[in-house]
C-alpha positions in Angstrom: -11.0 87.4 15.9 -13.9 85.1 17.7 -16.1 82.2 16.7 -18.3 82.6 13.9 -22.0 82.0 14.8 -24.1 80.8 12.1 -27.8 80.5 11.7 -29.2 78.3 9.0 -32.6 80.3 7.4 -33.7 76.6 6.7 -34.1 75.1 10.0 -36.4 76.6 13.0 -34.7 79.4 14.9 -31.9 78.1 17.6 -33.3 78.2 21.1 -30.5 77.8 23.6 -28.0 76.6 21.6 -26.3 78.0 18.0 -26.9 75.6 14.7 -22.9 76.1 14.1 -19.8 77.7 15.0 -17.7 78.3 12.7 -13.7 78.3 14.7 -11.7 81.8 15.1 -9.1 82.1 11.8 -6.2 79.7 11.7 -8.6 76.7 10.7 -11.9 76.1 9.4 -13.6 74.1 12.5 -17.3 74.6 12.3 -18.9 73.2 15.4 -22.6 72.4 14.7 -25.7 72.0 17.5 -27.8 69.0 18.1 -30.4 68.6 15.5 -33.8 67.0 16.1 -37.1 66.3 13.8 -37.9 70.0 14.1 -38.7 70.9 10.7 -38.4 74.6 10.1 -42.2 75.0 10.8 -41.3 74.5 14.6 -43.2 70.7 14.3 -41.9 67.4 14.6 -41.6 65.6 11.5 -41.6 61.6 10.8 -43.3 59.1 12.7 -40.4 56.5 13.1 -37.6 56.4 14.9 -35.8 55.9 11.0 -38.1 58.8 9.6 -37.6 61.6 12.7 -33.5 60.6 11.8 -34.1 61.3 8.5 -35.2 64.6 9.3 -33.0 65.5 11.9 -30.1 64.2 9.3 -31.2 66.7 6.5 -31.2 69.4 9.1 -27.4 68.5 10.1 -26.7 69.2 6.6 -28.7 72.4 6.6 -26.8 73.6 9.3 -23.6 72.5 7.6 -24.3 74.3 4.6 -25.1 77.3 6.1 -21.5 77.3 7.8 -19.9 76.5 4.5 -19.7 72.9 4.8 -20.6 69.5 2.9 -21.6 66.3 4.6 -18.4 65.1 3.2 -16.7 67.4 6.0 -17.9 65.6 8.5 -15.5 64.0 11.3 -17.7 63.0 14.1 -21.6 62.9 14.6 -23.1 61.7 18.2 -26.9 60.1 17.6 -28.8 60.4 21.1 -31.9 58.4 21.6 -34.7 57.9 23.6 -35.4 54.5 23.3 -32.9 52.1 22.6 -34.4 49.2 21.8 -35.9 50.9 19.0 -32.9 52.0 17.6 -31.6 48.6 17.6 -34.8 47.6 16.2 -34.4 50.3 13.1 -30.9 49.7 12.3 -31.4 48.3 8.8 -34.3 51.1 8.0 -31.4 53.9 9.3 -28.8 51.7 7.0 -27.5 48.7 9.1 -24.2 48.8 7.1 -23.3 52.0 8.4 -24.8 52.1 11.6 -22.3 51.1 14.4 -24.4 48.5 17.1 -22.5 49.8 20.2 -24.8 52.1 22.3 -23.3 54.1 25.1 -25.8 54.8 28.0 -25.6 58.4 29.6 -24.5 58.0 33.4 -22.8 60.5 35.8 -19.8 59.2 35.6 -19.6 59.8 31.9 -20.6 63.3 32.3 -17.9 63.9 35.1 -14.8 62.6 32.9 -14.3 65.6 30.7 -14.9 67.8 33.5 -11.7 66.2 35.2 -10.0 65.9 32.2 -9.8 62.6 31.3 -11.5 60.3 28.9 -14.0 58.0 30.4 -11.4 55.0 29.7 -9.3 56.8 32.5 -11.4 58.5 35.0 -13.0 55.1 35.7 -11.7 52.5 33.5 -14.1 49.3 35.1 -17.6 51.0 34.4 -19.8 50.1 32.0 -19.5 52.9 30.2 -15.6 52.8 29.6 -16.3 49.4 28.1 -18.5 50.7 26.3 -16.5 53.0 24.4 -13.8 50.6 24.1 -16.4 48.5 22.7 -17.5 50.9 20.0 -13.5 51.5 19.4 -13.3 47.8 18.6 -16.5 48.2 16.4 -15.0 50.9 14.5 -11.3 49.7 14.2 -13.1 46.4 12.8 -15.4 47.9 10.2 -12.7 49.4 8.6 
């Protein structure tokens, strides 16, 4: 059997990419796409940084629940943004307890690890962006 794509009739049609993937039997992985402010009327919603995360947050879940899921199923979730000094600046409106302070900058080098194989922490232990994950996993170890 394949991979399970799933569509949520919430959230504005998928353009490029799916809103999940539920895994092939043997397990219940559902793999779920990046999620904006789109609201399902195709527009941006929020005009903060906190408010457009609020949106893009409910429409994680959305997608979640359309695959069968709760938030409570979540393992991992990646935030991307434009404008990191915003971010920082909106921690305690996005929930400063739960927010982790490490930001890890997109550079080639990070997009070349996985491609070789490797974590980041491997492929090229001194840059910047190896210490910054090894910052983050200090950031998480310690929170917990």
């Amino acid at each position: 059997m394949s991979n399970e794509i799933v569509t949520s009739p919430e959230l504005a049609p998928p353009v490029g990419y799916a809103h999940a993937v539920v895994g092939a039997p043997g397990g219940r992985t559902v793999h779920l796409g990046g999620q904006t402010a789109l609201g399902a009327d195709g527009e941006i919603h929020g005009e903060t940084l906190a408010e457009q995360f609020d949106v893009a947050a409910g429409n994680v879940v959305a997608a979640l629940r359309a695959a069968g899921g709760a938030p409570e199923d979540l393992v991992q979730m990646l935030v991307f943004v434009t404008d990191v000094a915003e971010y920082k600046a909106s921690l305690r409106d996005l929930g400063d307890h739960q927010v982790f302070r490490t930001v890890i900058r997109q550079s080639v080098k990070v997009g070349e690890a996985p491609t070789a194989g490797v974590p980041i922490t491997v492929y090229d232990p001194k840059s910047d962006a190896a210490k910054a994950f090894i910052d983050l996993a200090k950031e998480v170890a310690n929170a917990h």
